[in-house]
N, C-alpha and C positions, 0 to 999 in steps of 0.2 A: 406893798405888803400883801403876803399870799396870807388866807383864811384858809381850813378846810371844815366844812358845815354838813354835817350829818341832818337829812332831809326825813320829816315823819308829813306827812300828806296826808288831809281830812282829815283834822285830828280836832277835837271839840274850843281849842284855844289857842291862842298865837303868842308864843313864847322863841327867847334863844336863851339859851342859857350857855356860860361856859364852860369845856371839860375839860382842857386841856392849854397849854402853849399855843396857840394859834388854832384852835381848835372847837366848834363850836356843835350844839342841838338845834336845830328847830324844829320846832310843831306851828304848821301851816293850815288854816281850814282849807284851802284851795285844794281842789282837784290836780293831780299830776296833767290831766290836760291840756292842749289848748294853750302850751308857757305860762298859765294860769299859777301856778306854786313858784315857779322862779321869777316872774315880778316878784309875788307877793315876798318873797325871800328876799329878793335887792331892796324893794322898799319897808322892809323888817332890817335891814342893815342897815343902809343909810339912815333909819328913825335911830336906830341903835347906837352908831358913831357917831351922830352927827352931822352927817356930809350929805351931797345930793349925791341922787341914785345915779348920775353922768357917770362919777366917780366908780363905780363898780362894774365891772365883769366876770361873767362866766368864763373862766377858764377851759374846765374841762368839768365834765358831768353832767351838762346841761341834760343828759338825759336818766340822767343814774342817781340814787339814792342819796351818794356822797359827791359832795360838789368842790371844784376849789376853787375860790372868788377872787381878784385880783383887786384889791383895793388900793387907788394910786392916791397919792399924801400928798397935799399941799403944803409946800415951803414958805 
């Protein structure tokens, strides 16, 4: 299953919220640096779905605002 997640960095609280069809917000307190905000985003998913964070990858954006996640489903 592909996600696309709209990334807000430093932001006073840690939220996702949905906006769309596969489509989501996050407000991260991490720093864009250091892959410091994209843990913090895989381990704000996987708390989110339910699943461990193995399960998740960065697709593409790993450096960009908007990210798309690839989350693989267990049968």
């Amino acid at each position: 299953m592909l996600i696309e997640v709209q990334v807000k960095t430093k932001s006073a609280h840690l939220s996702l919220v949905k906006t769309g069809t596969n489509k989501y917000r996050a407000d991260l307190i991490s720093p864009p640096h250091d892959d410091l905000a994209n843990k913090e985003l895989i381990k704000l998913i996987a708390g989110n779905f339910c699943i461990a964070k193995s399960l998740i990858r960065i697709k593409s954006g790993r450096r960009s605002k908007t990210k798309l996640l690839e989350i693989e489903i267990q049968a």
